[in-house]
N, C-alpha and C positions, 0 to 999 in steps of 0.2 A: 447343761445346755450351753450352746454356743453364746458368751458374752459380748456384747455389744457397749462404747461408752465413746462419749464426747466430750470433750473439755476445753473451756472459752477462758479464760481470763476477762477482768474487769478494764473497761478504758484508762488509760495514761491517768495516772494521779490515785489512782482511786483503790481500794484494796479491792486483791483478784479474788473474784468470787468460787466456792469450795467444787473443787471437781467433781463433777455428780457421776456417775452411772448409771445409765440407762438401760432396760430391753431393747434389743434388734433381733428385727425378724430375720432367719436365713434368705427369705427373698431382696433383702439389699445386697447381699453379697456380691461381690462380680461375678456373671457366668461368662466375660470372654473371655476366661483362664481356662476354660471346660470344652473343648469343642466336641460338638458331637459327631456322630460317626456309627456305621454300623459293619460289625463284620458279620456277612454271612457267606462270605465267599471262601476262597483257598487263603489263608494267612504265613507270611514269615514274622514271629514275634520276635521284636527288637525291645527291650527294657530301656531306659534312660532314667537318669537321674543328674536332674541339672542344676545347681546352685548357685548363687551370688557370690562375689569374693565373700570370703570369710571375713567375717566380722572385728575379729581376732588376728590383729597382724594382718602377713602379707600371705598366708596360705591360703588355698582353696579347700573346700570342704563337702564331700559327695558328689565329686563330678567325675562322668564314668560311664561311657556309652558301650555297652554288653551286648552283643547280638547273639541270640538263642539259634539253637537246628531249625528246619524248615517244617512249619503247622499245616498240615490239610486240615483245614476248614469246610465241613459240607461234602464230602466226596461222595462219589454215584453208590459205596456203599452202608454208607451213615444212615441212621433209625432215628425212628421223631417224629413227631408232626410235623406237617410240612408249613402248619401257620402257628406251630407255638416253639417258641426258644428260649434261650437262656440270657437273661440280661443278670451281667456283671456290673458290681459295684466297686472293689477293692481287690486285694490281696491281700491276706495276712500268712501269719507263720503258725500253723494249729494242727496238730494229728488227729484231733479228737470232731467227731462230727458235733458242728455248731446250728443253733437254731434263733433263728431273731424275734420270730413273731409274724404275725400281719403290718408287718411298714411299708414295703416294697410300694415298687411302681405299679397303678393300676386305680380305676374307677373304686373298685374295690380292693384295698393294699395287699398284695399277693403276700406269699409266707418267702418270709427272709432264709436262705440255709448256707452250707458249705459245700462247696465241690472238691476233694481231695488229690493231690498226688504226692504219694511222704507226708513231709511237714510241712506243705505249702497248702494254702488253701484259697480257692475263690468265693467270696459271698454272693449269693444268686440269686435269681426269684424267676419263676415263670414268668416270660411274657409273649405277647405278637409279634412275629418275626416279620415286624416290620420296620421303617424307620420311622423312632417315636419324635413328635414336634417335641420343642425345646418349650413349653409351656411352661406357667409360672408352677402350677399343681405336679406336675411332672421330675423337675427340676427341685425343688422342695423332696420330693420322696429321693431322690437320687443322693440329697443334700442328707436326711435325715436318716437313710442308711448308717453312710458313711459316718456320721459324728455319734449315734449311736453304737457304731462296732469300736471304734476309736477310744470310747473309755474303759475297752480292757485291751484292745492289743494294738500294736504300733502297723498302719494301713498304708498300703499302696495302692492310691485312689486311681480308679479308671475314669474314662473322659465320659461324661454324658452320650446317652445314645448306645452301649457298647452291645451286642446281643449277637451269640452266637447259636448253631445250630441244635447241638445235643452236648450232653454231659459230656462225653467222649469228645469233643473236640477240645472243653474248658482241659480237661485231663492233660491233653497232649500240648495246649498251650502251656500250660503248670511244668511240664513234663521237659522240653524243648528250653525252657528259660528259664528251669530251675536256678540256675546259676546265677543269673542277671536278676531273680526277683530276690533268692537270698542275701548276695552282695549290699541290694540297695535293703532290703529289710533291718539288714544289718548297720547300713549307715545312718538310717532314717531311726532306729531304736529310742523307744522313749522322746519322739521331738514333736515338737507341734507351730503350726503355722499361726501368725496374727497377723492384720493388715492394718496399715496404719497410713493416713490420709491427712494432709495439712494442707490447711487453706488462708489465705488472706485476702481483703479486701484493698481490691487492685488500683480503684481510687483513692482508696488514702494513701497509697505505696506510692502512686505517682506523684499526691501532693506533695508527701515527705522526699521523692526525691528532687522535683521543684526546686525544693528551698534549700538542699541540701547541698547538690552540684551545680558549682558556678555559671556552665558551661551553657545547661539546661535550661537556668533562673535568665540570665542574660539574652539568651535567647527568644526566650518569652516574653521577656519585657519587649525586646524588638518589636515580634510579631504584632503585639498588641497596641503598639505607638504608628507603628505603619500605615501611610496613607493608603500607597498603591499596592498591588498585587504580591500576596504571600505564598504563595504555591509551594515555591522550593525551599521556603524557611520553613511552611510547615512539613516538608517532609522532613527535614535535615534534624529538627525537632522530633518529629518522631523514630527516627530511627536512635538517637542519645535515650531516649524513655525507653526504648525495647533494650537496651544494652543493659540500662542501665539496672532496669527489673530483672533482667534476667542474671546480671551477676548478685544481685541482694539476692534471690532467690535461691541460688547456688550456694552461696551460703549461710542461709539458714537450715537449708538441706546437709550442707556439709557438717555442720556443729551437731544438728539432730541425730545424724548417724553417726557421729563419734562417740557421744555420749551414750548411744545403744549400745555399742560394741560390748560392753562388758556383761551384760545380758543375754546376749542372741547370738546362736551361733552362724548364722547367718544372714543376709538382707539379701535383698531384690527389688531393683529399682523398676517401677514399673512406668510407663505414659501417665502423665496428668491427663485427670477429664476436663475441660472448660477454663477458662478464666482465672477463676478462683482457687486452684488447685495449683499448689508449688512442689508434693511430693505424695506420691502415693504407691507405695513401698511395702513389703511384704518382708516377713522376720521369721526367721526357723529358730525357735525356742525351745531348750532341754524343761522335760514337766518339772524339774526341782525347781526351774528358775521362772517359773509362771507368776509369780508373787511379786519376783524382785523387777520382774519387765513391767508388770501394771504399775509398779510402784512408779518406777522411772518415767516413763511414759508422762503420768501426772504430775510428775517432779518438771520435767520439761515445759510442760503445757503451763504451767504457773510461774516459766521465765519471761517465756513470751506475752507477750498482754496484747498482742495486732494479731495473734494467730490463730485460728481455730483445728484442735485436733480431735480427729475420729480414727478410735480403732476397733477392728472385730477381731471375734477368734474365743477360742482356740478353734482350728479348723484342723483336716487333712494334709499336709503338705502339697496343697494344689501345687502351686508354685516353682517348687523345688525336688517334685518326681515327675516323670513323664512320660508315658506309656505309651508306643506306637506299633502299632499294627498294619504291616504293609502289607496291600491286597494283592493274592494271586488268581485266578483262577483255577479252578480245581481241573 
């Protein structure tokens, strides 16, 4: 199961308390990595495969945009029900027809299977050929496919929502983009995604830089001895605090991702959420090196004693594959 852990360190002075691990549910994860989408129209499949610099030096690492032959999707002579389809979860690499179970999307979890063309395959499950809401129950099934197929074969996650008409269209998409899905199955072999999220408390950053820089400290004292009207020193004041967090913040981000490098093969910087948030960054990890990342990770967390970090994973390579399907009509 997908692991989840946090690690605080003890206040200035004091010994840092023992890095715990924790359960995480897959509903904290991010879903605006996932966007949803439905194809039931005429499709051209484009594969993608997009990466952070490499972790490792100054090389890039599975970046590589493949455009596949042209997918009718839905055409006037396609078979089916006209209100049930095929929702896709992944891609893996499998000749042999696979079976998952009852996990699937659905009130009641449809049967997970494979769709084949050669050696590529799509993991599927009946659904309403509709578009499905981005629900928390929904999203979880979509979630627990994927991390379920993931602990025997290396997956090329699809975006939430993805549902096409009949078997024969997954075929011909498989079929069209053989190339572009091998390539990246191939780059993607053996890796696995973690997310990893570091936060500090933005008040005590400002006191410590207060007292720290001249510029800021002097400043302040002005503000605060001032009879008349402060307007413009409090802005001129606030803009030295926005500089100035935001170059501490920069590096502490920069140190964090040096010290990864020799674990992960790659990173991806993503937007902080809110305030509190200085780096929230995604890692493409080889499974030999899954031990040696948690290890580090905690090794980090217990340099820092102002920082709180959170990471998940192992996940899909959300992050660092990217599957697009551009609509035509049929």
């Amino acid at each position: 199961m997908p692991r989840a852990a946090s690690a605080r360190k003890g206040e200035r002075g004091r010994t840092p308390a023992a890095v715990k691990a924790t359960a995480k549910k897959a509903a904290n994860r991010r879903r605006g990595d996932k966007p949803a989408g439905k194809n039931n129209g005429g499709a051209r499949a484009s594969a993608k495969v997009t990466s952070a610099k490499s972790t490792r030096g100054d090389r890039r690492v599975a970046e590589k945009t493949v455009h596949g032959g042209r997918t009718t999707i839905a055409t006037p002579g396609s078979t089916g029900s006209a209100s049930r389809g095929k929702y896709v979860y992944c891609i893996i690499e499998s000749g042999d027809p696979l079976r998952f179970g009852p996990i699937g999307i659905g009130a009641e979890p449809s049967d997970v299977y494979t769709v084949h063309f050669k050696n590529l395959a799509a993991i599927v499950s009946d659904a309403p050929l509709e578009v499905l809401d981005s629900t928390r129950e929904n999203v979880l099934a979509h979630e627990r496919v994927n991390e379920t197929v993931m602990r025997e074969h290396t997956v090329i996650p699809m975006s939430f929502g993805t549902i096409f008409k009949t078997r024969e269209d997954i075929v011909e998409l498989l079929r069209s983009a053989a190339e572009a899905f091998g390539d990246v199955l191939n780059k993607m072999q053996n890796k696995l995604e973690f997310g990893l999220k570091v936060l500090w408390d933005r008040d005590q950053a400002v006191r410590e830089v207060e007292l720290e820089d001249e510029d800021i400290s002097r400043l302040k004292k002005e503000i605060s001895g001032q009879k008349g009207p402060t307007y413009f020193a409090r802005m001129q004041y606030g803009r030295l605090i926005d500089s100035a967090l935001q170059a501490r913040s920069e590096r502490y981000v920069a140190d964090i991702l040096e010290q990864l490098r020799e674990v992960s093969v790659a990173s991806r910087i993503n937007k902080p959420i809110g305030d509190k948030m200085i780096m929230n960054a995604a890692f493409l990890i080889s499974r030999d090196e899954e031990s040696a990342f948690d290890t580090k990770v905690k090794s980090i967390a217990a340099r820092f004693d102002k920082l709180t970090f959170k990471y998940t994973g192992p996940w899909p390579p959300y992050n660092f594959v990217n599957i697009r399907l551009k609509h035509e009509k049929a």
